[in-house]
C-alpha atoms as a printed R data frame, in Angstrom:
    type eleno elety resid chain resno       x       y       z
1   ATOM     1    CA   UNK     A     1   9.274  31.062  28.834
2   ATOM     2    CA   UNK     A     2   6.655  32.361  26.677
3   ATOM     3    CA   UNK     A     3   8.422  30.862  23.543
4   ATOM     4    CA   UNK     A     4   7.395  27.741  25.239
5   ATOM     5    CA   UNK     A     5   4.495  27.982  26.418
6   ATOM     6    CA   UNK     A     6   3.849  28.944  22.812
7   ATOM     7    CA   UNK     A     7   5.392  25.577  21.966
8   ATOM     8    CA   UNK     A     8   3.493  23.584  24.321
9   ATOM     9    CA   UNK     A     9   0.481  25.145  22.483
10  ATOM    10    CA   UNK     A    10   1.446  24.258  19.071
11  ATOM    11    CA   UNK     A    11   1.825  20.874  20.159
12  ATOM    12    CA   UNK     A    12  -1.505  20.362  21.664
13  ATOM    13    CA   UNK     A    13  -3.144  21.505  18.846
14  ATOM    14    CA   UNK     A    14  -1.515  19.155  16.253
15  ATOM    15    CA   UNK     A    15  -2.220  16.617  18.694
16  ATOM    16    CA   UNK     A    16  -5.819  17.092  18.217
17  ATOM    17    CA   UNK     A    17  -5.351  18.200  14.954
18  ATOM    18    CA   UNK     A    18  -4.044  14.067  14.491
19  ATOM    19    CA   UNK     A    19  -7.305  13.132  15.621
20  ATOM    20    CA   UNK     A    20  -9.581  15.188  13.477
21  ATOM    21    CA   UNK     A    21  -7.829  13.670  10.681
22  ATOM    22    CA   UNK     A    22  -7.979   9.872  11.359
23  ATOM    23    CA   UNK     A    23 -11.542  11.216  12.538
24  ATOM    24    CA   UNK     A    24 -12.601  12.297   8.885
25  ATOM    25    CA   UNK     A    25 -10.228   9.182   7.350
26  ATOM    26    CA   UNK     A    26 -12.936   7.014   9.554
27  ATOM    27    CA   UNK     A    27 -15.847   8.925   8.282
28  ATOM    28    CA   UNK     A    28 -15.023   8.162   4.777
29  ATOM    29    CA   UNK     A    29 -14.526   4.738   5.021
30  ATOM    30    CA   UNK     A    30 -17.238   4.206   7.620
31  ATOM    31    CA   UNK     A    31 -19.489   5.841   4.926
32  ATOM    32    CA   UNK     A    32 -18.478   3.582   2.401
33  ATOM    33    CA   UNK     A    33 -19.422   0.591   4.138
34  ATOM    34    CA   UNK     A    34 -22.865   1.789   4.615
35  ATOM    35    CA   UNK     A    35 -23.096   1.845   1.383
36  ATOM    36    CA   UNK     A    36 -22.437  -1.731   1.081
37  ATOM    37    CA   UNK     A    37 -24.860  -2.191   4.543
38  ATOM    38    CA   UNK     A    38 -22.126  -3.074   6.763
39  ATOM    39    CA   UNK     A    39 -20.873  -5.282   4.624
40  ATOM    40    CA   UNK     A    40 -16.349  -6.003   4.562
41  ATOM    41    CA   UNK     A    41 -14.412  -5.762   1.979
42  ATOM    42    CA   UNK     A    42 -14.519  -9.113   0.867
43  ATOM    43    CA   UNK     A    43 -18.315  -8.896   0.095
44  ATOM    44    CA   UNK     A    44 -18.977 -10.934  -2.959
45  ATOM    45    CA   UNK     A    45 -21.424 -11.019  -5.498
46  ATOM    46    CA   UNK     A    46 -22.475 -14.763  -6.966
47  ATOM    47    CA   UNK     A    47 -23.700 -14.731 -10.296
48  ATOM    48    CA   UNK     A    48 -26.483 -17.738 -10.948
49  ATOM    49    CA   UNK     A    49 -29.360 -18.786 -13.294
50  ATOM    50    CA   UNK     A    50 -30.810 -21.076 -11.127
51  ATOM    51    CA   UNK     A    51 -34.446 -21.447 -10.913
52  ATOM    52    CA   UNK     A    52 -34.775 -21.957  -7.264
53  ATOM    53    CA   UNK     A    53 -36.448 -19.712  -5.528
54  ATOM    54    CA   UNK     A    54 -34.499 -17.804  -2.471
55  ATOM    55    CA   UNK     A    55 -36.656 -19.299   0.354
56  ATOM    56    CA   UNK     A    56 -35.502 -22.421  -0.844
57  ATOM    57    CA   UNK     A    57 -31.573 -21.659  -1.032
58  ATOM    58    CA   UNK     A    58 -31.835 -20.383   2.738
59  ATOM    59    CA   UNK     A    59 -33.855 -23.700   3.757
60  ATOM    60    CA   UNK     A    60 -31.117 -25.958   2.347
61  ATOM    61    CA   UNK     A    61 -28.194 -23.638   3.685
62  ATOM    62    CA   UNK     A    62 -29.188 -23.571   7.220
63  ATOM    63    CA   UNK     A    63 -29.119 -27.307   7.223
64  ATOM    64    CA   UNK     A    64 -25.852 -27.064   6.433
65  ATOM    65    CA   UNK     A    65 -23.091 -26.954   9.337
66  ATOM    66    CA   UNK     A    66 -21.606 -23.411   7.685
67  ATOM    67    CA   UNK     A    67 -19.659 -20.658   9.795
68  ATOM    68    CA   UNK     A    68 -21.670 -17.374   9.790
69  ATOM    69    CA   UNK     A    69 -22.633 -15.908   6.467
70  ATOM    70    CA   UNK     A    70 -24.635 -13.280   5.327
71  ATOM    71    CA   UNK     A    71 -26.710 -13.325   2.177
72  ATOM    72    CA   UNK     A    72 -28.112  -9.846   0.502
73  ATOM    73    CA   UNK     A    73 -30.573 -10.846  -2.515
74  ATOM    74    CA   UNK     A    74 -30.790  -7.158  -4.372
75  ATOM    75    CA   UNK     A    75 -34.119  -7.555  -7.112
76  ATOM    76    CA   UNK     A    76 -32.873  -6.969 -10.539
77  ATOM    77    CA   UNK     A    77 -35.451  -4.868 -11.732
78  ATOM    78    CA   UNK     A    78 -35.879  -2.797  -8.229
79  ATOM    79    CA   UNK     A    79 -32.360  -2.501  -6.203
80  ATOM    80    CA   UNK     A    80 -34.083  -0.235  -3.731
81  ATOM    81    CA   UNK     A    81 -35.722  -3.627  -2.644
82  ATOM    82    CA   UNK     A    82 -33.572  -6.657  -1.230
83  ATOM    83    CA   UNK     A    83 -34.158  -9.528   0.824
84  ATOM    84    CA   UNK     A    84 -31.588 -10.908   3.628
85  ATOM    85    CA   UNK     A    85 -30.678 -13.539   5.567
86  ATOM    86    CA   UNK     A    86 -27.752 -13.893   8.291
87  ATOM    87    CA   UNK     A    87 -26.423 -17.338   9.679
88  ATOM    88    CA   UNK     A    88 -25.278 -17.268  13.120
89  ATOM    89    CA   UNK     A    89 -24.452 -13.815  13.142
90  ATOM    90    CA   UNK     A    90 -25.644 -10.372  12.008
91  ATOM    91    CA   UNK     A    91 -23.724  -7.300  10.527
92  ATOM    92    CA   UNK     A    92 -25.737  -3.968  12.015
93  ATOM    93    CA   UNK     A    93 -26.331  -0.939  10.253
94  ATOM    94    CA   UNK     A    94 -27.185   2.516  12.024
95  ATOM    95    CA   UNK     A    95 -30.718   2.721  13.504
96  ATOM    96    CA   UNK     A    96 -32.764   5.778  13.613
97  ATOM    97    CA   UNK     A    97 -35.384   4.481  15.047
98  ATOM    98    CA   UNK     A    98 -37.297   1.114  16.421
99  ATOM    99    CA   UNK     A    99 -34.721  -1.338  15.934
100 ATOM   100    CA   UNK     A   100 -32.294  -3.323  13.513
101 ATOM   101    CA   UNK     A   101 -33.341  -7.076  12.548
102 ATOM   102    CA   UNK     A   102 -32.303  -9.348  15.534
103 ATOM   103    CA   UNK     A   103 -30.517 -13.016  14.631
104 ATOM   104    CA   UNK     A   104 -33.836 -14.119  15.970
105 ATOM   105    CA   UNK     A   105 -35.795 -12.591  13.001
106 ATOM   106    CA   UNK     A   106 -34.216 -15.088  10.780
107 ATOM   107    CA   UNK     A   107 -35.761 -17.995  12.067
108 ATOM   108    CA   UNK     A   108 -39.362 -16.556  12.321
109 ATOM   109    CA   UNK     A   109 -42.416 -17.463   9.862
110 ATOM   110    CA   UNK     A   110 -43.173 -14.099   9.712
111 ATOM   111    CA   UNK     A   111 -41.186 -11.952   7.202
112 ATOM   112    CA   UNK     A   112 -39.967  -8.079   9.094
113 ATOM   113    CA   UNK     A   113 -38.566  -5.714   7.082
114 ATOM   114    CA   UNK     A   114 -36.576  -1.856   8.173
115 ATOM   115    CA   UNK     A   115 -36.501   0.815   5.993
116 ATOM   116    CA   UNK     A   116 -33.803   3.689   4.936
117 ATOM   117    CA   UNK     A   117 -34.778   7.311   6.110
118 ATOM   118    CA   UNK     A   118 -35.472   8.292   2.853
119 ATOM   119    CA   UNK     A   119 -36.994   4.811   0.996
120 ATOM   120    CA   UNK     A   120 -37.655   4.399  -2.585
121 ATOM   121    CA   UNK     A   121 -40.223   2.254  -1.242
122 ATOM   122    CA   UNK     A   122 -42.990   3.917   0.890
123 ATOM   123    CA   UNK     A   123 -44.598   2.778   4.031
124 ATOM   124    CA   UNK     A   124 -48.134   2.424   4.938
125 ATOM   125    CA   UNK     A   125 -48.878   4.102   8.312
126 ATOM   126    CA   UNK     A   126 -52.599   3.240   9.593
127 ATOM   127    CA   UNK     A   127 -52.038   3.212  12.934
128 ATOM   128    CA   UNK     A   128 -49.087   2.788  15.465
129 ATOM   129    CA   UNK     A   129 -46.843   0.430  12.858
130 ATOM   130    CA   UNK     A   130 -45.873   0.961   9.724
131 ATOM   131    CA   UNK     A   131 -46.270  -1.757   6.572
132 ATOM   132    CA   UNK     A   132 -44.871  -1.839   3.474
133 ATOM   133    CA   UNK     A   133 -46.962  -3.929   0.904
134 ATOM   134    CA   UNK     A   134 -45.546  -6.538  -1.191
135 ATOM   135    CA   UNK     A   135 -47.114  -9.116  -3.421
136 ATOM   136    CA   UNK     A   136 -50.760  -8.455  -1.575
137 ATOM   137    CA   UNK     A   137 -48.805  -8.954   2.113
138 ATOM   138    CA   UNK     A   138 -48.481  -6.050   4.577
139 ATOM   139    CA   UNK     A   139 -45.248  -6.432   6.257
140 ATOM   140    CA   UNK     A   140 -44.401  -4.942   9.997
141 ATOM   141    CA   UNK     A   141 -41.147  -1.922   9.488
142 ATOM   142    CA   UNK     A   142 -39.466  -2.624  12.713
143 ATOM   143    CA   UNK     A   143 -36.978  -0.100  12.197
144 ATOM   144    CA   UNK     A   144 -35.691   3.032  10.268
145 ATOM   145    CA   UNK     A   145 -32.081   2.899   9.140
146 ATOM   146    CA   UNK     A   146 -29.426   5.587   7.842
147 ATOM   147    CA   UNK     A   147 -26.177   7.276   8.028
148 ATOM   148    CA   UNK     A   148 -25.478  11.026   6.330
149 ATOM   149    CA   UNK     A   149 -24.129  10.701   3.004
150 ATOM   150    CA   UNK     A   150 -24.427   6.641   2.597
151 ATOM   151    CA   UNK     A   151 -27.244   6.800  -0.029
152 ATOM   152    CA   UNK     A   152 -27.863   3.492  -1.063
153 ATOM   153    CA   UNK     A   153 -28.381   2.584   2.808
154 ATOM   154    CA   UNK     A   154 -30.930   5.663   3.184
155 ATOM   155    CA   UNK     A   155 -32.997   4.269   0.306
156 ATOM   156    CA   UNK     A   156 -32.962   0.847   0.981
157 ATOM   157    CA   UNK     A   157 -35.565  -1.397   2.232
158 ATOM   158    CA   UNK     A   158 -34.964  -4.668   3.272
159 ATOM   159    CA   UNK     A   159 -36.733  -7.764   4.112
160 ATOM   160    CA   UNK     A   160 -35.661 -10.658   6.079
161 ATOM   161    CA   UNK     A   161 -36.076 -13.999   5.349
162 ATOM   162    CA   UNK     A   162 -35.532 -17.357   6.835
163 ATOM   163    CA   UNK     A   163 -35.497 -21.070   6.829
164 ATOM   164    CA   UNK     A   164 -38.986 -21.386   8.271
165 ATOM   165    CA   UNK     A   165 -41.152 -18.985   6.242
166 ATOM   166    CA   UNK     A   166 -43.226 -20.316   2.773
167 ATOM   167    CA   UNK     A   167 -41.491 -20.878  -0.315
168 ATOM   168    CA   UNK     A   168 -41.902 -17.864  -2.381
169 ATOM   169    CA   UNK     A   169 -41.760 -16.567  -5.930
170 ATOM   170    CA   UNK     A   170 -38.614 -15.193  -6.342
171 ATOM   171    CA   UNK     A   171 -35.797 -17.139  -8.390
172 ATOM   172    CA   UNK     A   172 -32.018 -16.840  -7.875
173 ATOM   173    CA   UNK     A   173 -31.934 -15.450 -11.094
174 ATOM   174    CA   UNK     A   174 -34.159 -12.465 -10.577
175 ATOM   175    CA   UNK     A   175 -31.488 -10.956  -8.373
176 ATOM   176    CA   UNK     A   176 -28.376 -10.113  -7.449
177 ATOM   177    CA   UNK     A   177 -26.879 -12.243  -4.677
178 ATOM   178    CA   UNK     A   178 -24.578 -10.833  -2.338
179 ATOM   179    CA   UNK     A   179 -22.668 -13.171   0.049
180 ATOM   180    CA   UNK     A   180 -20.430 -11.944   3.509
181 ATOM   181    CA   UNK     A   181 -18.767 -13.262   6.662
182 ATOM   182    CA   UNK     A   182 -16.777 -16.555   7.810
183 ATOM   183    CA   UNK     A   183 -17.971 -18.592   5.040
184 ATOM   184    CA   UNK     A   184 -15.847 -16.483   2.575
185 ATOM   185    CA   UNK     A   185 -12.443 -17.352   4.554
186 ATOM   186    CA   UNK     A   186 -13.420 -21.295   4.728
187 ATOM   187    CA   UNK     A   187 -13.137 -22.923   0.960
188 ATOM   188    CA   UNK     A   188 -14.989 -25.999   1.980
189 ATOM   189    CA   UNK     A   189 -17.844 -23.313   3.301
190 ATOM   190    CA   UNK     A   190 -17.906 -21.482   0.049
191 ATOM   191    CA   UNK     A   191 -18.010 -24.322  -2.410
192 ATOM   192    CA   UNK     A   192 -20.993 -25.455  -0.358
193 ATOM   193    CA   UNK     A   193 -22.796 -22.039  -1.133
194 ATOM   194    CA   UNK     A   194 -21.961 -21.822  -5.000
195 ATOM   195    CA   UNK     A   195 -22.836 -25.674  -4.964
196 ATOM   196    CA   UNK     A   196 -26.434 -24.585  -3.716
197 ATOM   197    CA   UNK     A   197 -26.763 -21.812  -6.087
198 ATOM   198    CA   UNK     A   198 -25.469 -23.221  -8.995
199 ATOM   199    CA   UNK     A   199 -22.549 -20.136  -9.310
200 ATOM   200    CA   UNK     A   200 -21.154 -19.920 -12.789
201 ATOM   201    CA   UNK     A   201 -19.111 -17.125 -11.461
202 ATOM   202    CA   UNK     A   202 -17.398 -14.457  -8.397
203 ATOM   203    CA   UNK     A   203 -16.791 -11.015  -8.385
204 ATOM   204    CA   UNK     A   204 -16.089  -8.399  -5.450
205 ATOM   205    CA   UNK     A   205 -19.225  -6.539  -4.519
206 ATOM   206    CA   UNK     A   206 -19.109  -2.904  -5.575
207 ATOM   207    CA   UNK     A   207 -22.329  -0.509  -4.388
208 ATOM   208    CA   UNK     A   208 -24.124   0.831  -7.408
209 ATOM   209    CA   UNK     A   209 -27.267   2.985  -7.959
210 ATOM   210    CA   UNK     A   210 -30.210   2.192  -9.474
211 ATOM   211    CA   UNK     A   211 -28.441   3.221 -13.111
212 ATOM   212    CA   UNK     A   212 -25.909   1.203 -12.281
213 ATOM   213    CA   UNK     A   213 -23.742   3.858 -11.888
214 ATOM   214    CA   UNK     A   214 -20.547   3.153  -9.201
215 ATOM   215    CA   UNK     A   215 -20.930   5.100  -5.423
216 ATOM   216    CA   UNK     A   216 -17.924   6.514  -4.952
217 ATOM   217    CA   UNK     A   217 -16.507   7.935  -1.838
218 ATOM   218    CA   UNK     A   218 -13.826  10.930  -1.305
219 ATOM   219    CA   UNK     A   219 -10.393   9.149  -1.450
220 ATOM   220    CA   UNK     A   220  -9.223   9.202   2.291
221 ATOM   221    CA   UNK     A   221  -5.420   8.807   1.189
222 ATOM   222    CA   UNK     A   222  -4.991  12.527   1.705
223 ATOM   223    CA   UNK     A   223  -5.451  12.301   4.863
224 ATOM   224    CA   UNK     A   224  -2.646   9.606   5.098
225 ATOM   225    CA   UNK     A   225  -0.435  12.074   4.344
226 ATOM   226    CA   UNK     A   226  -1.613  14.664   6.725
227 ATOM   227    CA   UNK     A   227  -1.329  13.064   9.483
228 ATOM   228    CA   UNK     A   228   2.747  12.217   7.677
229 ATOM   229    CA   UNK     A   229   2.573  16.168   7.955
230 ATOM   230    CA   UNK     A   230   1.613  16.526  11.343
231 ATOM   231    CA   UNK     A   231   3.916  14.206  12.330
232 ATOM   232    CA   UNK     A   232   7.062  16.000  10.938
233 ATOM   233    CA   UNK     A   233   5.358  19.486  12.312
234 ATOM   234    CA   UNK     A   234   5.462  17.820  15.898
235 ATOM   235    CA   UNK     A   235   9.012  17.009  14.871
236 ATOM   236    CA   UNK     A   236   9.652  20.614  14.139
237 ATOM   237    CA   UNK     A   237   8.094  22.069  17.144
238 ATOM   238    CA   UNK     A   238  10.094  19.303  19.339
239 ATOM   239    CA   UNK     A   239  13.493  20.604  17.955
240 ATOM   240    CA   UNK     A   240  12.592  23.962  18.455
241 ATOM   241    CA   UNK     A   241  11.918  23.280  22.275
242 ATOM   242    CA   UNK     A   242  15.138  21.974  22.276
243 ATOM   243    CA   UNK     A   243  16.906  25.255  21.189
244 ATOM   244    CA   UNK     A   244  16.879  27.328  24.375
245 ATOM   245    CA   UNK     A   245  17.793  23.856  26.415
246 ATOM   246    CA   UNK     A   246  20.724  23.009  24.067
247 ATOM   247    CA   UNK     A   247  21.740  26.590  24.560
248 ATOM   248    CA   UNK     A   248  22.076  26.426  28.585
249 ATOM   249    CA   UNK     A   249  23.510  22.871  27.823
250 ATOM   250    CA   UNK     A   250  26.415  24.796  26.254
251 ATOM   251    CA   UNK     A   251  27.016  27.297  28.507
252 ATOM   252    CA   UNK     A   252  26.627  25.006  31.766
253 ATOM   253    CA   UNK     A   253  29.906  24.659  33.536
254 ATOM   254    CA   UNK     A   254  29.021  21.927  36.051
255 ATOM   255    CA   UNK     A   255  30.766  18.783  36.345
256 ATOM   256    CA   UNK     A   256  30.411  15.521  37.050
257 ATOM   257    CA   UNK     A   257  27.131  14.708  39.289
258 ATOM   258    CA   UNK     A   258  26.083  18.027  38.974
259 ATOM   259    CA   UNK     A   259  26.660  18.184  35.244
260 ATOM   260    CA   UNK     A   260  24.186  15.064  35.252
261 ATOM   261    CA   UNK     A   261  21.611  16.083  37.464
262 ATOM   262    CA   UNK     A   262  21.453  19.681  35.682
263 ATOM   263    CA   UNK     A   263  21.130  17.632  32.107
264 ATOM   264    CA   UNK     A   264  18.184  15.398  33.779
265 ATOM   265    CA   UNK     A   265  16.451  18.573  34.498
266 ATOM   266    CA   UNK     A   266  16.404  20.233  31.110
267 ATOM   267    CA   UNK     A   267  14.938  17.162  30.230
268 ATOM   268    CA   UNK     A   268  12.323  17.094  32.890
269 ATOM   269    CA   UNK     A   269  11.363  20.654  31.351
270 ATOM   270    CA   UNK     A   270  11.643  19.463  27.914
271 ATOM   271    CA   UNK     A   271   9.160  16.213  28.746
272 ATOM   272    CA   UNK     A   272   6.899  19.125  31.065
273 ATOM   273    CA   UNK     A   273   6.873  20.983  27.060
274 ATOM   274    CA   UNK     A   274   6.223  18.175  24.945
275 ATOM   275    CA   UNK     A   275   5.096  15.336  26.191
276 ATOM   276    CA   UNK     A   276   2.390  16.378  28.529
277 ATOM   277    CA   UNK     A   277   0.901  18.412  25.869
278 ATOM   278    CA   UNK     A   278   0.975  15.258  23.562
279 ATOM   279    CA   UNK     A   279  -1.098  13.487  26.664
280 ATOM   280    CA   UNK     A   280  -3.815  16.582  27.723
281 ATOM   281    CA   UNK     A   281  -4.295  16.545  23.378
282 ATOM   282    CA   UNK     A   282  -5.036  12.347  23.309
283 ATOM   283    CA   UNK     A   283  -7.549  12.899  26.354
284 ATOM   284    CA   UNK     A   284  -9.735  15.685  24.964
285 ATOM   285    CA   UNK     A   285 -10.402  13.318  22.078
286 ATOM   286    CA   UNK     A   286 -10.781  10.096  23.981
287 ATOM   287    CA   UNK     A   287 -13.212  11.412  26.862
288 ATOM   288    CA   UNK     A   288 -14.699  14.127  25.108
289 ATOM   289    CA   UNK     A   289 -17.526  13.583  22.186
290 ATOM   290    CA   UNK     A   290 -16.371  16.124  19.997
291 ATOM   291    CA   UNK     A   291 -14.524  14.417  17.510
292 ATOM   292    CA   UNK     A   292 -15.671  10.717  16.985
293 ATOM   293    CA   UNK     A   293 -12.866   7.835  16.023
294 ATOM   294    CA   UNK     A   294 -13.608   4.624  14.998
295 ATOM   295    CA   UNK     A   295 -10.074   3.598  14.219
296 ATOM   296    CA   UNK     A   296  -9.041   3.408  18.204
297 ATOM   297    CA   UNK     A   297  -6.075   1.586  17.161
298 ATOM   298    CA   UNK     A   298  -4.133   3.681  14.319
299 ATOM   299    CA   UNK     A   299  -4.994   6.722  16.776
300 ATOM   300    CA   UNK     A   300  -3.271   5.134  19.268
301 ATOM   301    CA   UNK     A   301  -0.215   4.104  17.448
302 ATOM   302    CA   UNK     A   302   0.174   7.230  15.775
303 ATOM   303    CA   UNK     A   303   0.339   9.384  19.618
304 ATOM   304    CA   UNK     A   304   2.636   6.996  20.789
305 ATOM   305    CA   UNK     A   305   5.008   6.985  17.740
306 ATOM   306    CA   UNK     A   306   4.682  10.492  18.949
307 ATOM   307    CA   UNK     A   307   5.897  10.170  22.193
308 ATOM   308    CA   UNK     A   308   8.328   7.948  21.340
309 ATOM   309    CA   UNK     A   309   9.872   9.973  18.756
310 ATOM   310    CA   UNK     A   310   9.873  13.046  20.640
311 ATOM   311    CA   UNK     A   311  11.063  11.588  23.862
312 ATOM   312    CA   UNK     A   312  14.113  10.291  21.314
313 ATOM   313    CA   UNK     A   313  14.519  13.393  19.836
314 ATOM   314    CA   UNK     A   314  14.935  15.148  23.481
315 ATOM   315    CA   UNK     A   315  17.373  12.507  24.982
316 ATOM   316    CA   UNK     A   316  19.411  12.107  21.865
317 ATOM   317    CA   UNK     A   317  20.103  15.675  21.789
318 ATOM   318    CA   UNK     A   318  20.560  16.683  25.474
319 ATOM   319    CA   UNK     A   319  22.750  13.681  25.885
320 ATOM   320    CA   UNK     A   320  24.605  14.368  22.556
321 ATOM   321    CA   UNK     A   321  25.373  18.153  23.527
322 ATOM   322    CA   UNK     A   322  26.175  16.773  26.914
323 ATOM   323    CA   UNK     A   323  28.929  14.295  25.426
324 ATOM   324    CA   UNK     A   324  30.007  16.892  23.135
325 ATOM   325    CA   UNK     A   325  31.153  19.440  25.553
């Protein structure tokens, strides 16, 4: 009894054990988009010598019947400062206080900008608001943003732009112009955009700091194969339940009905073992805030692969020694 009990243990903890892992997986690759400001994986970086200046780009795009896009425009000579823009809809970043830009921001005349916790780019403070001054303007921070570890993000400021303020000085080719969203997927969409920019060229964006030296994260593919490890531990632990049950499967002398109802009950205590440890595990990390997963989906696969190959693993075997015999 105790053996099981023991058992029942074990399998909780791997169980939440499964979690932790796809938790830190998520925290890696959460991290990483930060560093890229929300931004997917298809994030791509236009590379232009047009004159015109940026105001003017957005002007001419929003005329333009495009699916939602968003456009980063990184200065060349100060990284820490960027300018953006976001059609129809707008990728968040973390907010540690006031608030992110709004899609409402990018049609106003007046220019708002939010602010990494730790800024390259300091604020002015004379009252309640803080400013940041640029070219001889004083511009409202709305918002501080950051997440732990995501540097780029915590020393970022950026500036929004849109369709309605005044042309201003900066060219196309005094930065570097990052493009995201719908537009990507739709080639019509896209040719529009390099069309507009003049594009002699693509690339994938990849996040680098001010010495244009790659961020890197921690490669999460370790943790790939841990929860491959857990997996086979369960495994282990599920044929080692098994053991004592196979045993009085043996010995059992019933026949018949009563051979069939005694085999459904050594599985009943087998599921009582396994299973319902497997389920009390996935709760404590679903309804509790202890460990925070982002991937909701791969967490949920991966318990009820669980189930599902432990329930096998249980009926196979009970019903295997039961044909045996």
């Amino acid at each position: 009894m105790m053996k099981k009990i023991i058992s029942s243990i074990l399998i909780l903890l791997v169980t939440i054990l499964i979690g932790v892992v796809i938790s830190n997986s998520d925290s890696i690759t959460y991290n990483t988009s930060m560093n890229k400001f929300g931004m997917s994986e298809n994030a791509t970086v236009l590379t232009t010598k047009s004159k015109k200046s940026i105001n003017t780009v957005v002007k001419n795009l929003s005329k333009k019947d495009l699916p939602n896009y968003q456009i980063i425009f990184f200065e060349k000579d100060n990284p820490d400062l960027a300018f953006i823009y976001a059609n129809k809809k707008i990728t968040k970043v973390p907010t540690i206080s006031g608030r992110y830009f709004s899609i409402n921001d990018f049609d106003s005349q007046i220019p708002f900008a939010v602010q990494g916790n730790n800024a390259a780019i300091k604020s002015y403070k004379p009252q309640s608001e803080s400013y940041i001054k640029f070219h001889d303007n004083y511009i409202s921070v709305i918002g501080k943003i950051g997440f732990s570890g995501a540097e780029l993000l915590n020393q970022q400021t950026l500036i929004s732009i849109s369709p309605n303020q005044k042309s201003s000085h900066i060219k196309l080719k005094n930065v570097v112009t990052v493009v995201d969203g719908a537009a990507l997927a739709t080639p019509s969409s896209f040719k529009s955009i390099k069309k507009e920019m003049k594009v002699s060229s693509t690339h994938r964006y990849v996040p680098q700091t001010r010495d244009f030296r790659q961020v890197t994260s921690p490669d999460n593919n370790k943790y790939k194969i841990f929860v491959i490890l857990l997996l086979l531990a369960l495994i282990f632990i599920d044929v080692y339940v098994l053991v004592p049950l196979r045993y009085d499967m043996k010995k059992a002398t019933f026949k018949g009905d009563l051979k069939n109802n005694y085999r459904n009950g050594l599985l009943l205590r087998y599921f009582l073992y396994t299973i319902i440890p497997i389920v009390i595990g996935y709760s404590f990390i679903v309804f509790t805030n202890n460990i925070v997963i982002v991937s909701h989906t791969l967490f949920n696969r991966v318990v009820l692969i669980s189930m599902i190959i432990t329930a096998f693993i249980g009926i196979f075997q009970i019903y295997y020694i039961r044909r045996r015999s």
